[in-house]
C-alpha positions as CSV (number, residue, x, y, z in Angstrom):
1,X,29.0,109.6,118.0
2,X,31.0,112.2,115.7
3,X,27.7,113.1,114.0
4,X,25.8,114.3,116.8
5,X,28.4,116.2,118.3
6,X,28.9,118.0,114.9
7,X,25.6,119.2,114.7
8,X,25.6,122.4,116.8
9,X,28.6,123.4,114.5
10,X,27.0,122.0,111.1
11,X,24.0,124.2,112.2
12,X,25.9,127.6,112.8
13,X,27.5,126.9,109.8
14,X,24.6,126.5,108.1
15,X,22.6,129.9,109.4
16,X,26.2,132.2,109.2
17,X,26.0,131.4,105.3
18,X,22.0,131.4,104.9
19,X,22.6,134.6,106.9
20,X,25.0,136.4,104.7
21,X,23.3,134.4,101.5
22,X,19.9,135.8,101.9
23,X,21.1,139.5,102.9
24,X,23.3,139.3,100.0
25,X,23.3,142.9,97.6
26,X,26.3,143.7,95.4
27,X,26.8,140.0,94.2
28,X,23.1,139.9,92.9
29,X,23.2,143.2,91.7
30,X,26.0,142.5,89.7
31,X,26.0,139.2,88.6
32,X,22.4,139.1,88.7
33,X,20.2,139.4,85.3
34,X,17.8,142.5,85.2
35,X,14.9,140.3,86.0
36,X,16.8,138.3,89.1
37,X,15.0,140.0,92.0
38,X,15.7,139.3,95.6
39,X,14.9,141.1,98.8
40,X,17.6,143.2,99.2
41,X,17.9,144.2,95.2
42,X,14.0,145.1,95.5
43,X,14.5,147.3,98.6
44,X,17.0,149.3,96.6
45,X,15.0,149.4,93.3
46,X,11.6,150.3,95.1
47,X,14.0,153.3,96.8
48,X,16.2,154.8,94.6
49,X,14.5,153.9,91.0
50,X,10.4,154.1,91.6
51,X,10.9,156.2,95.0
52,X,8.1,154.4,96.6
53,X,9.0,154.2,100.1
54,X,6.2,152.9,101.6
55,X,6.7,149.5,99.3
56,X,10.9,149.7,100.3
57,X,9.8,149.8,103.9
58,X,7.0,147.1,104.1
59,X,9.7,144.9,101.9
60,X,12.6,146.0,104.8
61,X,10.4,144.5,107.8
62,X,9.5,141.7,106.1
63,X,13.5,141.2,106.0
64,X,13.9,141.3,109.2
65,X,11.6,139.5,110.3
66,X,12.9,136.6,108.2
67,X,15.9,137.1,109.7
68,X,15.1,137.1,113.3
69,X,13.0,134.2,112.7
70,X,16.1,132.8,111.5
71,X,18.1,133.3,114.5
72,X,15.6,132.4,116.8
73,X,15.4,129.2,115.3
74,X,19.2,128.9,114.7
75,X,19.1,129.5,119.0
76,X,16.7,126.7,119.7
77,X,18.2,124.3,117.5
78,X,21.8,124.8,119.4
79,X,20.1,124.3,122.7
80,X,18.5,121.2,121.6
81,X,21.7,119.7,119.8
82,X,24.2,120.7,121.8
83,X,25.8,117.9,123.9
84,X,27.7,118.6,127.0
85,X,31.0,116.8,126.6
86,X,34.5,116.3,128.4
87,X,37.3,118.4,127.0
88,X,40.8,117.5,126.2
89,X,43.6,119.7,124.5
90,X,43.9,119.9,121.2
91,X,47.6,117.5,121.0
92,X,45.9,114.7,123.0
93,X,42.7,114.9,120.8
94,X,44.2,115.1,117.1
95,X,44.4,112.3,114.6
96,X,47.3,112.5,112.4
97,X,46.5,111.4,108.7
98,X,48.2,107.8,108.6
99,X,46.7,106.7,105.6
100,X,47.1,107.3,101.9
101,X,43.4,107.6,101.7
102,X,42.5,109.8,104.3
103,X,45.6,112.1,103.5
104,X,44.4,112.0,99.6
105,X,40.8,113.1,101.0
106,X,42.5,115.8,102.8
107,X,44.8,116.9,99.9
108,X,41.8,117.2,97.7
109,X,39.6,119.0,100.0
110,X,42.2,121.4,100.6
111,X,43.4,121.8,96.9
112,X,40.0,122.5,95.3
113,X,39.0,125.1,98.5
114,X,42.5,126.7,97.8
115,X,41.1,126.6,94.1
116,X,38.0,127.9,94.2
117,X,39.4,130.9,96.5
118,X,42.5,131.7,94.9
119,X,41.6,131.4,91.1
120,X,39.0,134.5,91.7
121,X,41.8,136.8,93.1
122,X,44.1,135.5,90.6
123,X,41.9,136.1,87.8
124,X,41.2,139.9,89.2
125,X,44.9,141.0,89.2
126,X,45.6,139.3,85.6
127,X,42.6,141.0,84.0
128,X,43.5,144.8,85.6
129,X,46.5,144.4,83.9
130,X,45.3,143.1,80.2
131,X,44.9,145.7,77.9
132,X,44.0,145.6,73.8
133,X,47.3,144.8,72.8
134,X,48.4,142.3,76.0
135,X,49.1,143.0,79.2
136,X,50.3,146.7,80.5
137,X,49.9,149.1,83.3
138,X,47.0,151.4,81.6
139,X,44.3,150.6,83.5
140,X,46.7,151.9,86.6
141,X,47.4,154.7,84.8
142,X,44.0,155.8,83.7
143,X,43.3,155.5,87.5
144,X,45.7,158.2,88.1
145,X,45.3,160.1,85.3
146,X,44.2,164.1,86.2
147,X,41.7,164.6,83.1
148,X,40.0,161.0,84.0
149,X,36.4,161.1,85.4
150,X,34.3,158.7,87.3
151,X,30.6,158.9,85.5
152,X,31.6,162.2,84.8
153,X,32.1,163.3,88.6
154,X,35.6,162.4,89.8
155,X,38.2,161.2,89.0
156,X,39.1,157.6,90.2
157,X,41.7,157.9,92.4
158,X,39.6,160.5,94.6
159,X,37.4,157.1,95.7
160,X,40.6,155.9,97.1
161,X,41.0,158.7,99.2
162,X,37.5,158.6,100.3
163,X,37.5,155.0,101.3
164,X,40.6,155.7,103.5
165,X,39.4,159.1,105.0
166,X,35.5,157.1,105.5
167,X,37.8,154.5,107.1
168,X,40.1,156.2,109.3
169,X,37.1,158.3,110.5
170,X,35.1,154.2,110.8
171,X,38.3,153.0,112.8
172,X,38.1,156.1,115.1
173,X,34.3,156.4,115.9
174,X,33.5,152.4,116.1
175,X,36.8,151.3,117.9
176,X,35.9,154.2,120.7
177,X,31.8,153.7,120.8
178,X,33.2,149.2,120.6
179,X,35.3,149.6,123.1
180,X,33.1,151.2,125.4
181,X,30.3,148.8,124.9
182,X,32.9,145.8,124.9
183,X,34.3,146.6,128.1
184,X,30.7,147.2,129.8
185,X,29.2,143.2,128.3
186,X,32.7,142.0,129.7
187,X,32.7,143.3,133.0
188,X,29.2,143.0,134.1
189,X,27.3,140.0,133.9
190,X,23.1,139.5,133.7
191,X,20.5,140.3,131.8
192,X,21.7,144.1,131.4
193,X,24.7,143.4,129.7
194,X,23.5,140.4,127.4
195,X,20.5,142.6,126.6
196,X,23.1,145.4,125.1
197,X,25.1,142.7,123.1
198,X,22.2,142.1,121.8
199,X,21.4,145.3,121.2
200,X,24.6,145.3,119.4
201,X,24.2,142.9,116.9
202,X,21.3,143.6,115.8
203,X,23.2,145.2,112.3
204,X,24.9,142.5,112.2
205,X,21.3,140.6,111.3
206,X,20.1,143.1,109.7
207,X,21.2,143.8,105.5
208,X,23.6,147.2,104.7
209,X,20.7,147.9,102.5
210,X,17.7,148.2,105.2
211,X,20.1,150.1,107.5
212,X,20.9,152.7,104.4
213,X,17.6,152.7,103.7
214,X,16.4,153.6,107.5
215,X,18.8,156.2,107.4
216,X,17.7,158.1,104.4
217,X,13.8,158.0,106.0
218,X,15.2,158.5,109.9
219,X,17.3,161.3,109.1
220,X,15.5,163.9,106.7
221,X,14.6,166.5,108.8
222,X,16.3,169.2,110.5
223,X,18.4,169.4,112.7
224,X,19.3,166.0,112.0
225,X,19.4,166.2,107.9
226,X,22.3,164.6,106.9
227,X,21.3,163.2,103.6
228,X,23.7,165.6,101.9
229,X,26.4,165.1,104.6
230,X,29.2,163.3,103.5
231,X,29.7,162.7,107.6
232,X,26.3,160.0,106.8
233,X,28.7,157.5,105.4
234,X,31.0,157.0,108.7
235,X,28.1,156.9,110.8
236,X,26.5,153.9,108.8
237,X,30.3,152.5,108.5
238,X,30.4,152.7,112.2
239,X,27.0,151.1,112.7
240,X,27.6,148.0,110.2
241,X,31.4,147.7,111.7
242,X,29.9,147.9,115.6
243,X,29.0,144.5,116.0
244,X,32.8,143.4,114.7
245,X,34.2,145.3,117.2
246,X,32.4,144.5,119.8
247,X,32.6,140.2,118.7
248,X,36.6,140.9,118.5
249,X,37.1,143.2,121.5
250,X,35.0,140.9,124.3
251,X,36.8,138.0,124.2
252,X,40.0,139.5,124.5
253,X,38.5,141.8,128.0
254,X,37.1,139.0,129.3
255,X,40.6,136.6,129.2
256,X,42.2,138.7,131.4
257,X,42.4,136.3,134.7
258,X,40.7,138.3,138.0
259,X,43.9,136.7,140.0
260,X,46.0,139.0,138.1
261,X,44.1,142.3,139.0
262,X,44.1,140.4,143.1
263,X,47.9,140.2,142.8
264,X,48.6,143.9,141.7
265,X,46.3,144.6,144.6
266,X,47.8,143.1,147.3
267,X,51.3,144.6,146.4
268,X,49.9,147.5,147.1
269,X,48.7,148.6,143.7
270,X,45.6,151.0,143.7
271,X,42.4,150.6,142.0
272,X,43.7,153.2,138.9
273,X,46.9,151.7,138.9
274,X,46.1,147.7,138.5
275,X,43.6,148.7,135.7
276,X,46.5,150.5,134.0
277,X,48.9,147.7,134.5
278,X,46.4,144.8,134.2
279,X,43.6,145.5,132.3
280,X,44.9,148.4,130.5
281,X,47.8,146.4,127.5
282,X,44.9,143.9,126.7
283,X,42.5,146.6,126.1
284,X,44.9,148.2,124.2
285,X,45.5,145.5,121.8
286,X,41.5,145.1,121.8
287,X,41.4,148.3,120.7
288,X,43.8,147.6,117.7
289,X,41.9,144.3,116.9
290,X,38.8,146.1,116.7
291,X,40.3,149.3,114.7
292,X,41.6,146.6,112.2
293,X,38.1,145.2,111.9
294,X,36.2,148.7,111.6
295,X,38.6,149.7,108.7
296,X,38.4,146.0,106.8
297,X,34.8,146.8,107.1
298,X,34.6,150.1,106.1
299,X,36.4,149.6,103.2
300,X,34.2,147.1,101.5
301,X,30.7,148.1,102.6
302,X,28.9,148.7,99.3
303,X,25.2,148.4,100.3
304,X,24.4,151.4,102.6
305,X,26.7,153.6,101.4
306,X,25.0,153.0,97.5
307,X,22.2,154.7,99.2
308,X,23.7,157.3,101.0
309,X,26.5,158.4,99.0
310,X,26.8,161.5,97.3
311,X,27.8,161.0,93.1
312,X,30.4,163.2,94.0
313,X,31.8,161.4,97.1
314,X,32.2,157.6,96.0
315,X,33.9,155.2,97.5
316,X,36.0,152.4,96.1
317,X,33.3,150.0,95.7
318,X,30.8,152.9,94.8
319,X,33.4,153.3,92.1
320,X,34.0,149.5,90.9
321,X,30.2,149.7,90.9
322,X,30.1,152.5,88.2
323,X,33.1,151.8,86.0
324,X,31.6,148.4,85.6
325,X,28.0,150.0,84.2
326,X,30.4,151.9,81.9
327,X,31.3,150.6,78.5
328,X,34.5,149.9,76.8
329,X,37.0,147.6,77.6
330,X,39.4,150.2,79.3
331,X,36.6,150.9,81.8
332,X,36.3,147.2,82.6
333,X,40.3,146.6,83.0
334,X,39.8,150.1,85.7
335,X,37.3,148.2,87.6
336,X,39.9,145.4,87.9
337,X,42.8,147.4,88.9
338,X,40.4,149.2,91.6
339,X,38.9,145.8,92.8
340,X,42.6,144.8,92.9
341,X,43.6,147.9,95.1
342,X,41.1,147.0,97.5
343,X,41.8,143.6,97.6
344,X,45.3,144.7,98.6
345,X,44.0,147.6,101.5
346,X,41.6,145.1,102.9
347,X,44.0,142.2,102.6
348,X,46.9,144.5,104.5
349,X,44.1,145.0,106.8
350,X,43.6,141.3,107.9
351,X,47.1,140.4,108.4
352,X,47.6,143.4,110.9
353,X,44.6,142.2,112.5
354,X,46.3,138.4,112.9
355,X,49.4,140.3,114.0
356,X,47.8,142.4,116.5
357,X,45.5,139.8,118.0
358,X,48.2,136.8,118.2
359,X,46.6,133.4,119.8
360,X,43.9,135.7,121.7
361,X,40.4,134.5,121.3
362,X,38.2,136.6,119.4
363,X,34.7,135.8,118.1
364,X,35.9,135.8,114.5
């Protein structure tokens, strides 16, 4: 009986990482051999290498249309597997682990997952601090250094700056625009509001590459040329954030209890004034959740910005990107100490998040 009642989760398992697997861009592109070609690494070549949009764009729809085939599938299947079942609470439905076997098979699940996570990051910080002679601080320091330039642009510690001024700026435009939205899907019900979370999502489904791609052919003419504009990177920020605002935010609007809001009424409280008191601290903590998400987000988007970025206006990974197709070993150990930084912004990021958000539901 475990098995079939496992299914609907095995499945959205299984389409979250197919999902994320098959509109996958910096991993391949890095890690990838010159002649490993997927979708997304095409869509970029075809664009910013042979400048053949016509192929890039025929290449983008046939993306998406995996994609949504994808999820239309990964919907049908839930329907079909789901099982309607009696709920308990959690305390009454957990099984300890009694036995030395079970709590072995637990240990070593948990071990080699906290393994294969951890040993990564480790391996990051340990190399941005080796240097020729042993371990040191000169990869830092060539970060900060005044005369040091990134592919001959900027200097490296400028991206930093840009990641946090393209974030605040992500945190501000997607938390208000998120919020919005978020509080229209959880107020009203039907096919209006479902169609506009929807709506939403649809980034979400669709690769950073296609969306930095659509910008660069959407926006190109005046007045609405801002293929120069640095303001371009925000707005696709805000775009590719969106949908985790909105999946964070809802939840949290839509556990407020309507009993509440009838209780500051009949004490008198007016319409303004129960939203203010009621509605108005959840929101507020919504809003944070969301803000937390929308910088996390913008921080590490690589794929639309490498199409829209200026050379001289890179961002973190933008610059992780570069220092990595630059030789010498001091080059490499900067691209560890700037992975490192913004493995420490985003991580700072997440735990805020958890703080701000407490045992609310969210959607992540």
């Amino acid at each position: 009986m475990t098995l079939p009642l496992l299914w609907p989760a095995i499945a959205s398992a299984a389409a979250i990482v197919f999902l994320f697997t098959f509109t996958s861009f910096g991993v391949i592109l890095l890690l990838g051999s010159p002649g490993t070609a997927t979708l997304e690494v095409e869509i970029y070549r075809t664009t910013a290498l042979l400048l053949d949009l016509p192929v890039a764009a025929a290449l983008a729809l046939l993306q998406m249309a995996s994609v949504l085939s994808l999820l239309l599938l990964y919907g049908r299947l839930q329907d079909r597997l789901t099982i309607e079942q009696r709920l308990r609470p959690a305390a009454d439905a957990t099984r300890p682990v009694a036995d030395r076997g079970s709590r072995l098979v637990v240990g070593a699940t948990l071990g080699s997952m906290g393994l294969l996570l951890a040993l990564p990051l480790f391996v990051l910080v340990e190399r941005s601090f080796a240097s020729g002679d042993g371990h040191g601080l000169a990869a830092y320091r060539a970060l900060f250094q005044a005369g040091g330039r990134l592919g001959a642009f900027v200097p490296p510690v400028e991206a930093i700056g840009n990641s946090l001024l393209f974030g605040g700026l992500t945190v501000i435009l997607a938390s208000l625009l998120g919020l919005m939205a978020a509080t229209v899907i959880a107020y009203r019900r039907g096919w209006s509001s479902r169609g506009l979370d929807a709506l939403l999502m649809l980034p979400l489904g669709t690769s950073a590459v296609t969306l930095g791609f659509g910008f660069i052919v959407a926006l190109d003419e005046p007045p609405l040329d801002l293929r120069t504009s640095p303001l371009l990177i925000p707005i696709a920020h805000t775009l590719v954030a969106m949908p985790f605002v909105v999946r964070a935010t809802v939840p949290l609007i839509r556990s407020i209890q309507p009993r509440l809001r009838e209780a500051a009424a009949v004490l008198g409280a007016s319409p303004r004034r129960t939203w203010l008191a009621v509605d108005g601290p959840v929101i507020a903590r919504a809003a944070l959740v969301g803000g937390g998400f929308a910088f996390a987000v913008s921080l590490g988007e690589f794929g639309a910005t490498l199409f829209i970025a200026r050379p001289d206006v890179p961002t973190v990974p933008i610059a992780i990107f570069r220092l990595l197709g630059q030789p010498g070993s001091l080059n490499f150990a900067q691209a560890m100490a700037m992975s490192t930084i913004l493995m420490l912004l985003t991580a700072a990021a997440v735990l805020l998040i958890e703080r701000w958000r407490g045992d609310a539901p969210t959607a992540f």
